[in-house]
C-alpha positions as a printed Julia matrix, in Angstrom:
685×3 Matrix{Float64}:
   0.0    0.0     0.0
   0.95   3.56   -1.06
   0.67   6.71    1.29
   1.87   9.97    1.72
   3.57   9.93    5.09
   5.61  12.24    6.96
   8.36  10.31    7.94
  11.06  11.51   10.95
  15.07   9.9    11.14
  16.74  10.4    13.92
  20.12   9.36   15.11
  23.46   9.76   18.11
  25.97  11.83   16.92
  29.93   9.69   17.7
  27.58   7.01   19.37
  30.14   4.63   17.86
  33.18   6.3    19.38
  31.09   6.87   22.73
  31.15   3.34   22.79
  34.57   2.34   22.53
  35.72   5.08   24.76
  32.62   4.13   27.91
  30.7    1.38   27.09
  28.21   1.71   30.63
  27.89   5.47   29.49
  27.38   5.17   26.21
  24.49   2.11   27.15
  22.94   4.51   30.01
  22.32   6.87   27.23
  21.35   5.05   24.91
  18.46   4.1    27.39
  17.76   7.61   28.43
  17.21   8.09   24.58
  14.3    5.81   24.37
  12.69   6.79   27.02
  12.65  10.63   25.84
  11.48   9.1    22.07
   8.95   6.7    23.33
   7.74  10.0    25.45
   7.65  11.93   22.59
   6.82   9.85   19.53
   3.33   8.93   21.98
   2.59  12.49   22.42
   2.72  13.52   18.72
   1.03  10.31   17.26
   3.8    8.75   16.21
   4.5    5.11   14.9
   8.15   3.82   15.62
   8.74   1.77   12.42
  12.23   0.21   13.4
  15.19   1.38   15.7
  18.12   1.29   13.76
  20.98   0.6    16.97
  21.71   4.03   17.81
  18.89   5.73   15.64
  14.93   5.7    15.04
  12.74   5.54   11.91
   9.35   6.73   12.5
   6.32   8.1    10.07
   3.52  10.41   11.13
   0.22  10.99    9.72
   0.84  14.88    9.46
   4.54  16.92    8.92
   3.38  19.33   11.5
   3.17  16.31   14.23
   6.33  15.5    13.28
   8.28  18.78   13.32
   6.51  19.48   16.67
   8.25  15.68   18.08
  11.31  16.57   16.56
  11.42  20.3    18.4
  10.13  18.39   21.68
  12.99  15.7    21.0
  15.58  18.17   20.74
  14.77  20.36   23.68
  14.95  17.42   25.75
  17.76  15.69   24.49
  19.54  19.22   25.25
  18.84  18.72   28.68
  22.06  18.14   30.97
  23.04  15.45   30.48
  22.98  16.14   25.96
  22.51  13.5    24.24
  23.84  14.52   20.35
  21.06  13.79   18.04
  20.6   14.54   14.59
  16.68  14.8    13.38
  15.9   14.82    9.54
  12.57  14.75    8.54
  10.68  14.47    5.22
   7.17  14.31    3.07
   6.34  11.54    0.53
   4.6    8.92   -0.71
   6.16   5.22    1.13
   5.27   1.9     0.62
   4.09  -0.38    3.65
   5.54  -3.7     3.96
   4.46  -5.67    6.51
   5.58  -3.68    9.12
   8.28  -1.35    7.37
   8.38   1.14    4.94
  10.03   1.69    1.64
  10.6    4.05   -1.02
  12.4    7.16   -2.56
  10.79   9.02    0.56
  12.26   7.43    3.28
  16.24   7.33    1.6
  15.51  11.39    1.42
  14.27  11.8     5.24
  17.48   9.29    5.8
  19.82  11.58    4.03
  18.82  14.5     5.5
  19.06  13.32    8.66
  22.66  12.92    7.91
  23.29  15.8     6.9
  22.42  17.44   10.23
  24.55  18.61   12.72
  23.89  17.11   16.91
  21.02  19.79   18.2
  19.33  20.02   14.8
  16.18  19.88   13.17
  16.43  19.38    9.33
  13.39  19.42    6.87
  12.46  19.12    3.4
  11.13  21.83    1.29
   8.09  19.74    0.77
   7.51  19.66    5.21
   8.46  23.13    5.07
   5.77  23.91    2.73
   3.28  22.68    5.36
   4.34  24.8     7.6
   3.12  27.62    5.74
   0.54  28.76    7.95
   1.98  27.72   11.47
   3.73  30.68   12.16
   4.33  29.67   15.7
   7.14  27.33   13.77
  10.04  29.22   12.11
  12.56  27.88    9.63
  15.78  29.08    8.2
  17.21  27.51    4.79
  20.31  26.74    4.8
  21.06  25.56    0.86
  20.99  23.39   -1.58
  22.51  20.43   -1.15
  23.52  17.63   -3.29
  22.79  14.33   -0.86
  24.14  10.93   -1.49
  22.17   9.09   -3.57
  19.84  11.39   -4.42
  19.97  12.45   -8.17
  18.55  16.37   -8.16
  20.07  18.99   -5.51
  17.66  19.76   -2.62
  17.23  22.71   -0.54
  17.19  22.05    2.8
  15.91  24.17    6.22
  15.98  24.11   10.07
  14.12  24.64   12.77
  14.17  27.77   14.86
  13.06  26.9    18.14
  14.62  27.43   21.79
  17.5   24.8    22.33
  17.78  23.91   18.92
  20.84  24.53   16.81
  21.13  25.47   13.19
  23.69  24.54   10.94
  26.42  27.12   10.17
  26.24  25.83    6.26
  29.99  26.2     6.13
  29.81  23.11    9.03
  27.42  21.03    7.36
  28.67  17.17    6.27
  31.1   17.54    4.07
  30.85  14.37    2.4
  26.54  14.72    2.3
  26.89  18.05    1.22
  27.84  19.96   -2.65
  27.12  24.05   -2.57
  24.66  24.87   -5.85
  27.32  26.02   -7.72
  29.76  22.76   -7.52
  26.03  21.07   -8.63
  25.76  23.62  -11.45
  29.4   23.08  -12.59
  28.8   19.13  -13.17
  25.29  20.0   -14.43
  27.33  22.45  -16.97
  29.94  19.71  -17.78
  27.16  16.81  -18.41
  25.29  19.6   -21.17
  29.04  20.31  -22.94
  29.24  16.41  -23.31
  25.54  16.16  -24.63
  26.48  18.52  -26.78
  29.69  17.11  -27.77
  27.38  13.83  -28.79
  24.86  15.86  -30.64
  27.43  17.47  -32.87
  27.87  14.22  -34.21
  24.29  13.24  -35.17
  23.49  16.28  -36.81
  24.66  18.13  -39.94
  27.37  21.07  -39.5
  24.96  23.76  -40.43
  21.64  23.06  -38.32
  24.25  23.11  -35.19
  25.34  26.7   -35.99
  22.24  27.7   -36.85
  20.47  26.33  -33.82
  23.29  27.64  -31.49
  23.04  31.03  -33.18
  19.29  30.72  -32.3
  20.44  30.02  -28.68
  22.84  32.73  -28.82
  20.28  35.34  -30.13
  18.04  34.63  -27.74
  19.98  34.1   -24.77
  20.97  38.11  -25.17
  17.95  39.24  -25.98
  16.33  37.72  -23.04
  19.44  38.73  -20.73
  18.83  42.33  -21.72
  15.2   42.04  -20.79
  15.89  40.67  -17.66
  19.51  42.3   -16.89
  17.88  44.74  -14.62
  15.56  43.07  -12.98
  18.1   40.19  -11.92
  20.05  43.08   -9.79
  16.42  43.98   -8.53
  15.68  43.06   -4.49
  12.86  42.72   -2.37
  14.06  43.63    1.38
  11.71  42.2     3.26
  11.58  42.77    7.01
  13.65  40.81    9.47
  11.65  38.48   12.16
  12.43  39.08   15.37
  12.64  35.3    16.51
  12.92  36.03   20.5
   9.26  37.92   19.91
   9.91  39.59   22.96
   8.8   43.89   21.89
  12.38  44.77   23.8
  14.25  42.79   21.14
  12.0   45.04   17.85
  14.36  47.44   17.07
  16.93  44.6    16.49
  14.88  43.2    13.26
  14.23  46.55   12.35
  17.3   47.8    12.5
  18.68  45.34   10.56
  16.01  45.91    7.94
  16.73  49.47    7.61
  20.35  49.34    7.77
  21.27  47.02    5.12
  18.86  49.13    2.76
  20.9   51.87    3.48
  24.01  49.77    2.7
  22.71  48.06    0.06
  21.04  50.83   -1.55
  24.62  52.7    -1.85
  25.72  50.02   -4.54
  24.66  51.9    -7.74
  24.29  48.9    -9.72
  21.31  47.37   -7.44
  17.84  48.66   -7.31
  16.59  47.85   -3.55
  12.86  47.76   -3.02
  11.51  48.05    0.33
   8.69  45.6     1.45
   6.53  46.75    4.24
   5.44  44.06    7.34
   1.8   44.98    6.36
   2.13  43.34    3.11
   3.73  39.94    4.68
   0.8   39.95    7.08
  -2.09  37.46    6.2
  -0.88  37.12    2.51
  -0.16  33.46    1.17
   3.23  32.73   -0.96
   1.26  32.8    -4.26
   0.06  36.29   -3.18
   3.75  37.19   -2.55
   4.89  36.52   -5.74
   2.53  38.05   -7.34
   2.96  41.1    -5.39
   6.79  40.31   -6.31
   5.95  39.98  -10.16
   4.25  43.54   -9.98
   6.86  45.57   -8.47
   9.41  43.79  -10.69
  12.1   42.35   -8.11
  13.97  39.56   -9.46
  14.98  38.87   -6.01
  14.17  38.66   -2.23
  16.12  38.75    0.71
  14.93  38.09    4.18
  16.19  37.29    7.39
  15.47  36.44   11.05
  17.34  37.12   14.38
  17.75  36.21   17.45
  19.8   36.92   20.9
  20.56  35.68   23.86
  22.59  37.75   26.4
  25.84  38.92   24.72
  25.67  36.72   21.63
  23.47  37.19   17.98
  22.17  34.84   15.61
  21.26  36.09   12.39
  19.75  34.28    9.22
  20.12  35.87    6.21
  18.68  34.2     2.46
  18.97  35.65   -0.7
  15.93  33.98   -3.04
  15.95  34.03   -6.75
  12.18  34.9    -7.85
  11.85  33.33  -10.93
  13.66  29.68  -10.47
  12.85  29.42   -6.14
  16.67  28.82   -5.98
  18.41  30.1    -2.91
  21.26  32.54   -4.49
  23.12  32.69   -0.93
  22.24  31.96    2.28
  24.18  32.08    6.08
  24.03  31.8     9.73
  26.37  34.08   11.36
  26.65  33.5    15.44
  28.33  36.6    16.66
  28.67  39.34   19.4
  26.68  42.31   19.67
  29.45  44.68   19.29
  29.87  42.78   15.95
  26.73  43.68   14.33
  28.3   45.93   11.73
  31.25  43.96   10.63
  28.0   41.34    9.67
  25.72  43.84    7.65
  28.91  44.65    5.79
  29.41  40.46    5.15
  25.71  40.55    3.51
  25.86  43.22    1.42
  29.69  42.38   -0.16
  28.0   38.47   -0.23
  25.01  39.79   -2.34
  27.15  42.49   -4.17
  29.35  39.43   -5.48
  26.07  37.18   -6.16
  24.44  39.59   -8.32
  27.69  39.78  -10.29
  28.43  43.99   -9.37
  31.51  45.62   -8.95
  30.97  46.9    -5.73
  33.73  45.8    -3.5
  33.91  44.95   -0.07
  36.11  48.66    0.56
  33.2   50.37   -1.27
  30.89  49.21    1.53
  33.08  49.23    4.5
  34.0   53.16    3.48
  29.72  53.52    3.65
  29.78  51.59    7.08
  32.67  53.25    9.1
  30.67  56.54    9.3
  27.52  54.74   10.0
  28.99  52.55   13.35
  31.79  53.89   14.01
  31.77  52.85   17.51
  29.73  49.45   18.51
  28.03  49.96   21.34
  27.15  54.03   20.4
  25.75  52.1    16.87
  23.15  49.88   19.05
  22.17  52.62   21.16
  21.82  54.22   17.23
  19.6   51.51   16.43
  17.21  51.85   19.56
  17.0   55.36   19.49
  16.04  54.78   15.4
  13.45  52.12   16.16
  11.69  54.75   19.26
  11.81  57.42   17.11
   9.53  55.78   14.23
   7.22  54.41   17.14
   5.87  58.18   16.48
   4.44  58.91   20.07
   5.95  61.89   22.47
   7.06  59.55   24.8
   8.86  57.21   22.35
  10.72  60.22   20.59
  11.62  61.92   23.83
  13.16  58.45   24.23
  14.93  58.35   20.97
  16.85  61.83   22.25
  17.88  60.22   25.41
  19.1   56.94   23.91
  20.77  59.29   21.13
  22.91  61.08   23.77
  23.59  57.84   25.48
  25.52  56.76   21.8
  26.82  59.96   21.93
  28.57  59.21   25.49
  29.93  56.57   23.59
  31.63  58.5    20.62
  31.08  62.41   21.13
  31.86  62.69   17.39
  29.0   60.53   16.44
  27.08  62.29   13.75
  24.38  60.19   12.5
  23.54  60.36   16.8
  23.5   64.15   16.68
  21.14  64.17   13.6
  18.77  61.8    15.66
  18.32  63.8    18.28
  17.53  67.11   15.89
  14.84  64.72   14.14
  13.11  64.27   17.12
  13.14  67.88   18.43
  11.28  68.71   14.93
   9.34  66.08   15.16
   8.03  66.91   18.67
   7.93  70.42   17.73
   5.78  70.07   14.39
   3.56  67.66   15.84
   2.6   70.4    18.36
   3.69  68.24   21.08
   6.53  70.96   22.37
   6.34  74.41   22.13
   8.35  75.65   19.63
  11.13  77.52   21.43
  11.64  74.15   23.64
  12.49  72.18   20.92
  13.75  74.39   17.92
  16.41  75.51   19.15
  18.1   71.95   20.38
  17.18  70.68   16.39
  18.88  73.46   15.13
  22.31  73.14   17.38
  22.02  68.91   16.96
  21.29  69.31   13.29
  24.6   72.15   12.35
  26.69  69.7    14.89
  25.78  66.42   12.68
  26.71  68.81   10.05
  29.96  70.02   10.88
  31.24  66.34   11.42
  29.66  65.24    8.24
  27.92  67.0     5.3
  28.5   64.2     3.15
  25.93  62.23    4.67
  22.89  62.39    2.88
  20.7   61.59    5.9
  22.55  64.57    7.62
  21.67  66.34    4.85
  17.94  65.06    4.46
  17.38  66.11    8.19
  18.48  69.62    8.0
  16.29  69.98    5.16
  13.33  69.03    6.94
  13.94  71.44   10.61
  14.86  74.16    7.75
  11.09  73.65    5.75
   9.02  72.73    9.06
  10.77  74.5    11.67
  12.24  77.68    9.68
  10.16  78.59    6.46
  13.67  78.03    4.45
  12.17  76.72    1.75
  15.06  77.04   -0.96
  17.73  76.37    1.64
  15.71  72.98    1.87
  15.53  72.22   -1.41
  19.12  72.33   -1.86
  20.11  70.27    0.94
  17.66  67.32   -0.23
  19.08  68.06   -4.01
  22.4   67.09   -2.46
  20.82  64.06   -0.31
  19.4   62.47   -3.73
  22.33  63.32   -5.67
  24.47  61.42   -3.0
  22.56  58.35   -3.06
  19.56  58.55   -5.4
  18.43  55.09   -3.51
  16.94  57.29   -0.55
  13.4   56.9    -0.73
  12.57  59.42    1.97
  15.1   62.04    0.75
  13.48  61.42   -2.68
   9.95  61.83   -1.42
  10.5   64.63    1.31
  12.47  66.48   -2.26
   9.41  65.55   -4.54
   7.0   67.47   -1.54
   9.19  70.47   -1.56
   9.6   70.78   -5.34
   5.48  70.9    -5.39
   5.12  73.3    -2.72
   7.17  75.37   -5.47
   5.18  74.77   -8.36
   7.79  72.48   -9.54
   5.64  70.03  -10.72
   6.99  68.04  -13.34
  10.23  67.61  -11.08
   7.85  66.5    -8.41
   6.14  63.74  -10.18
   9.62  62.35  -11.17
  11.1   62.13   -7.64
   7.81  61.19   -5.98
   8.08  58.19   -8.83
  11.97  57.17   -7.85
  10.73  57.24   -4.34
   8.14  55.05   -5.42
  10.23  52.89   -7.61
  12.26  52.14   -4.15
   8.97  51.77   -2.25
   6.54  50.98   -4.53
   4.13  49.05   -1.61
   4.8   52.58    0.53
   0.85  53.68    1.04
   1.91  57.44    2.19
   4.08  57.94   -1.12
   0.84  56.94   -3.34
  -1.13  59.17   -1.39
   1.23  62.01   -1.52
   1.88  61.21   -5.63
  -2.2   62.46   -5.71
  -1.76  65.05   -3.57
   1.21  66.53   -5.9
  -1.24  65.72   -9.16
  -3.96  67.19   -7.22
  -1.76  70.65   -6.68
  -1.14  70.46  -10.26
  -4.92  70.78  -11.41
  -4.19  66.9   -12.85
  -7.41  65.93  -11.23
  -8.19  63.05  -13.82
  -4.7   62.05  -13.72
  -5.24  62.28   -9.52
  -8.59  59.96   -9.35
  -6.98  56.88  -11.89
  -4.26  57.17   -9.19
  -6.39  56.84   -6.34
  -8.67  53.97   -8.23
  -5.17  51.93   -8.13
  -4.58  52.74   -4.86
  -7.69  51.36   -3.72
  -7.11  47.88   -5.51
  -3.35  48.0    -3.87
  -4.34  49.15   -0.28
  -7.78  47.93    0.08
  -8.22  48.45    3.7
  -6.54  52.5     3.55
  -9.64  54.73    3.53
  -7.31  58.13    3.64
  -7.66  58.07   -0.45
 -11.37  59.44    0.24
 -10.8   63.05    1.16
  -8.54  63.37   -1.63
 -10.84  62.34   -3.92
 -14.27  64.45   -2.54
 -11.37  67.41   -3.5
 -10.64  66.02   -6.5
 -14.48  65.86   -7.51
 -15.09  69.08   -5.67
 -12.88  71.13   -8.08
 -14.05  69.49  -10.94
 -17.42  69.82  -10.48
 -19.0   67.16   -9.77
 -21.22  67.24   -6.45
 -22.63  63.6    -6.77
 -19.38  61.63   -7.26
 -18.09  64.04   -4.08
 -21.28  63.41   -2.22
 -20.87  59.76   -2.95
 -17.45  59.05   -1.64
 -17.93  61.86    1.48
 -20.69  59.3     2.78
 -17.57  56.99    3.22
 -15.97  58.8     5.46
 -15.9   58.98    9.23
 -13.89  60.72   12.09
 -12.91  64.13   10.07
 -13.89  67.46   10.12
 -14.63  67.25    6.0
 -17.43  64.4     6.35
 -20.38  64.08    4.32
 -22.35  67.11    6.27
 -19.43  69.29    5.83
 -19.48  68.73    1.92
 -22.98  68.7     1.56
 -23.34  71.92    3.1
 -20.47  73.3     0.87
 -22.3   71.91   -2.56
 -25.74  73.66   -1.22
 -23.66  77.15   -0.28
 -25.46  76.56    3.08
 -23.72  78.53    5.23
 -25.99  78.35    7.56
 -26.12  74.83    7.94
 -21.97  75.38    7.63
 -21.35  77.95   10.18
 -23.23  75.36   12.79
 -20.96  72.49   11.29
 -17.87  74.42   12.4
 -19.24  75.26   15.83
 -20.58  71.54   16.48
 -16.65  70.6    15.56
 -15.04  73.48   17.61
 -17.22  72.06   21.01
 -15.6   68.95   20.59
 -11.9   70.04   20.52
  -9.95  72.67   19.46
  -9.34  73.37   15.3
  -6.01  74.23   14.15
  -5.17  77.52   11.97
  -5.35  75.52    8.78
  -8.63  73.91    9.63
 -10.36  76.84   10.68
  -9.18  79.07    7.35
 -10.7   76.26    5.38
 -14.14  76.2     7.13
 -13.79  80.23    6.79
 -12.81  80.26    2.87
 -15.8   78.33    2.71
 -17.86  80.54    4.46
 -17.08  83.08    2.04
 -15.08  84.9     5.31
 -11.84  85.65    3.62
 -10.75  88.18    6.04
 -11.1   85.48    8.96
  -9.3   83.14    6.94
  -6.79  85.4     6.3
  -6.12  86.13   10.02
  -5.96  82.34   10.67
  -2.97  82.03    8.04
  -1.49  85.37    9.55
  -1.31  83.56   12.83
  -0.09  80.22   11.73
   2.88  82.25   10.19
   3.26  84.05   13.33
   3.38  80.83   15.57
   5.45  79.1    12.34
   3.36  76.31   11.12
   5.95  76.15    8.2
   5.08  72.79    7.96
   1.68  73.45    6.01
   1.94  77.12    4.8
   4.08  76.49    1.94
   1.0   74.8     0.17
  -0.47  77.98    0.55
   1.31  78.34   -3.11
  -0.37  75.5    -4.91
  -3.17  74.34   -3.04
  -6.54  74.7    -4.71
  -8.24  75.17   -1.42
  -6.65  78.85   -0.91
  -7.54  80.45   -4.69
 -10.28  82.24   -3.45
  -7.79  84.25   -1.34
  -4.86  84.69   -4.04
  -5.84  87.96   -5.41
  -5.87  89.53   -1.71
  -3.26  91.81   -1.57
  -2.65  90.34    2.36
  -2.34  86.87    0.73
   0.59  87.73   -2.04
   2.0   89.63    0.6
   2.48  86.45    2.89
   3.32  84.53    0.04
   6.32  86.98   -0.32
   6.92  86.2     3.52
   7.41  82.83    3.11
  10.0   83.16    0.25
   7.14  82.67   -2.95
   7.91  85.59   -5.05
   5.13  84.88   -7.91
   1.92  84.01   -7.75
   0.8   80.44   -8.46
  -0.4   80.05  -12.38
  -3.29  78.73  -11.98
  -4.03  75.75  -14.42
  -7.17  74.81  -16.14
């Protein structure tokens, strides 16, 4: 009889040499070893098929019960005193006779098991594929390997799991074990001799012609694909210990080898955000993969305990499912660096590129140049985008603890002026409490290093939010881009500046690099409309938001863009229709309605029911007052945001439909001279 089976080897590292050297101890645990399998194998529904001396064979009606025995196995066996087991297990169809079991299967699940190191879990891609949605189970590959009497190479992955160990794939058995490229080589050498045969059963003439056919085709299909092979997917790194302490290690990592991979101008790195891994099956993936045109993906997972790190990093080819390069590193913390720089020269040399290994470690040196101030780097990153007051008053303090650690740290200086704007713009600090520290962080990070184009990026920002220096801005982020045009943010936060100075066409073609980088980044879609929408491109602004809706499904914010969108064009029902969507805003379906109608009445009431309910900000209440057909009031509302320094949103007052009403008021062009805008906004049809 014929079954698919899951099917488990196990088996005592040296058992042999254990015996020769303490017969009793090798005997007592050797007994100590059945007792823990018969334990386990019971629990998980296991059927011991034969014990092979110092080993088991046993099948399972499901790869999940038999990946959980093999974790349980191993955590016990680790148990003082260890007991060196290797675990291999595999999925596939076995033949029962009598009471064994036979077949193709059970020689893989044998072979893997050998391949193992003592501590290990090993499975097949075919058991790892059922693990799919058991996320409480996580694997690491760790290649393809070439196993003894198995004819195709296999890839091969362990078990993460507390206790366990994972193969360091430079330790793996050497004699079980060929890397993809020594299986490539002999795959090579078999086709030259095929070929060698062929020439001899063919006529002269049909071989050229057919190996000019190969030829032509072979470069016309390389050139198609050149640039997408050198294309990666970054997808975020897994936080194994899933402890919320241990976050801003996964992210870190995430966000720092973009950085260094980004640098290599010969790679086009594509940021995947942890929303889009969330819920979505593989199949989804790639085709999620196929649309943003990545011919690769890297991911990783990490994990710590005390001093030490263990990070897995795989590189995945999209197109064949091959495993390009993959690696365990076990190292200290203080050597965190020294690994990011290992991946992206490992990748670098992968993807064929010139980049060398100097290149990257001229990028890194300025990024860590002391270990323990780069940690404290990475925590005070990972607070800072947690986005609350607390977390970014955080982020300063952990940014002057790195700073303790190397005064002349300047990616820690320009941290700690990030957050001082941030706090400031937010409206969380008042603005003298927090300006001024930006200011003195930001010309310090400066001074150490204008070559940075994060340095460069940040100053631009406190400069346009915190100052009103609206060209100084653009040329700093002109600089950032131009020193690494792989910055998303720089790219986006230039794109948003250009606009705001009726640079349009520049706009659009930054806000697309950024979203070339980030293509699955829902706040660069959303700003690409709201630069189309400053343009008058209103048609050109709803097709956009129509595509963000199939992309991003579950955002709503595309709905008040598009109620402005149908507003200026003229269209009350299609505005009316989409307002009635959304809820918890000021510009909700009453608010529009009343606008269409010219009730001002029904308006005024709206804008008193809001004002009971908590306070409305300058740019809120000039709206409701432009509306309102008040233009003086709304023109004292923008007077006093300029007054209290809302740079942040006044320099849309050049471009933003919402404020033509007012652009003929000689108080209007005069603050748009204040604020550095020279000309008035052409207004386009």
């Amino acid at each position: 009889m014929r079954k698919l089976t899951a099917i488990m080897f196990t088996d005592i590292e040296s058992f042999t040499q254990l015996m020769q050297q303490d017969e009793s101890e090798a005997i007592s645990l050797l007994a100590r070893h059945k007792q823990i399998y018969i334990q386990h194998t019971k629990q998980f529904a296991g059927r011991t098929v034969k014990y092979l001396g110092d080993g088991t064979l046993t099948i399972f009606p499901s790869a999940i019960e038999a990946v959980k025995c093999g974790i349980a196995l191993q955590q016990s066996f680790q148990k003082a005193p260890v007991i060196p087991v290797r675990i291999g297990i595999h999925l596939g169809d076995v033949i029962f006779e009598n009471k064994d079991v036979i077949g193709d299967a059970v020689n893989f699940a044998s072979r893997i098991q050998t391949a193992g190191i003592a501590g290990s879990v090993l499975i097949s891609e075919k058991v790892k594929d059922e693990l799919i949605n058991h996320h409480e189970i996580n694997t690491v590959p760790v290649g393809i390997y070439h196993l003894k009497n198995i004819s195709n190479p296999a890839p091969l992955y362990a078990i993460v799991a507390d206790g366990l160990k994972v193969p360091d794939t430079t330790l793996l058995q050497g004699s079980e074990k060929k890397a993809i490229h020594q299986v490539t080589q002999e795959k090579d050498s078999f086709l030259k001799a095929k070929k060698k045969l062929r020439t001899f059963r063919i006529g002269a003439s049909l071989l050229i012609i057919l190996l000019l056919s190969i030829v032509l085709v072979q470069l016309l299909k390389n050139k198609v694909n050149s640039q997408i092979s050198k294309t990666i997917a970054v997808l975020p790194f897994e936080n194994i210990n899933g402890e919320e302490k241990d976050n801003f290690l996964a992210d870190g990592l995430t966000e720092e080898l973009i950085t260094l991979l980004s640098a290599n101008p010969e790679l086009k790195i594509k940021k995947v955000p942890k929303e889009v891994l969330q819920g979505n099956t593989q199949s989804v993936l790639a085709n999620i993969f196929n649309q943003i045109k990545v011919g690769n993906v890297l991911e990783g997972k990490v994990q710590h305990d005390k001093d030490s790190l263990i990070i897995f990093v795989t590189l995945h080819n999209i197109s064949t499912s091959e495993i390009i390069w993959s690696k365990t590193y076990r190292r200290q913390f203080k050597e965190l660096m020294k690994v990011q720089e290992s991946v992206a020269a490992q990748i670098a040399e992968s993807l064929n590129t010139n980049f060398t290994k100097e290149d990257i470690q001229k990028i890194a040196v300025k990024r860590a140049p002391d270990p323990e101030a780069y940690l404290l780097y990475m925590q005070g990153r990972y607070a800072q985008n947690l986005r609350t007051p607390t977390s970014m008053r955080d982020a300063i303090f952990l940014f002057k603890k790195a700073l303790q650690k190397d005064t002349n740290y300047a990616l820690a200086f320009s941290g700690i002026g990030d957050n001082y704007t941030l706090l400031v713009d937010n409206g969380y600090i008042p603005y003298d409490s927090g300006a001024p520290y930006a200011h003195d962080a930001l010309e310090r990070a400066f001074i150490l290093d204008s070559t940075l184009p994060e340095i460069r990026a940040s100053r631009a920002i406190f400069m346009s939010s915190l100052e009103g220096k609206y060209a100084e801005s653009l040329n700093d982020l002109k600089l950032s881009v131009k020193l690494n045009p792989n910055y998303a943010a720089a790219q986006q936060w230039y794109a948003v500046e250009l606009a705001a100075n009726s640079q349009f066409d520049s706009a659009l073609a930054h806000i697309d690099k950024a979203l070339e980088l980030e293509p699955l980044s829902e706040r660069k879609w959303l700003l690409k409309g709201l630069i189309l929408e400053f343009a008058r491109r209103y048609k050109e602004c709803l097709q956009l938001l129509n595509d963000f809706r199939k992309q991003f499904p579950e955002n709503t914010q595309y709905l008040l863009q598009k109620t402005e969108c149908f507003y200026w064009m003229r269209q009350p029902d299609s505005l009316l229709q989409y307002a009635s969507l959304i809820h918890n805003s000021v510009n909700d379906y009453e608010f529009w309605k009343a606008v269409i109608n010219d009730d001002k009445k029904i308006l005024q009431k709206h804008l008193e029911e809001k004002s009971s309910l908590a306070p409305l900000d300058d740019e809120t209440l000039a709206t409701y007052y432009v509306f309102l057909g008040q233009n003086q009031k709304a023109l004292d509302c923008l007077e006093d945001a300029y007054s209290r320094k809302e740079f942040s949103w006044l320099k849309f007052l050049n471009v933003a439909p919402m404020w033509d009403p007012l652009r003929k008021e000689p108080q209007f062009q005069n603050l748009l001279l204040k604020l550095g805008f020279n000309k008035r906004t052409k207004i386009v049809a």
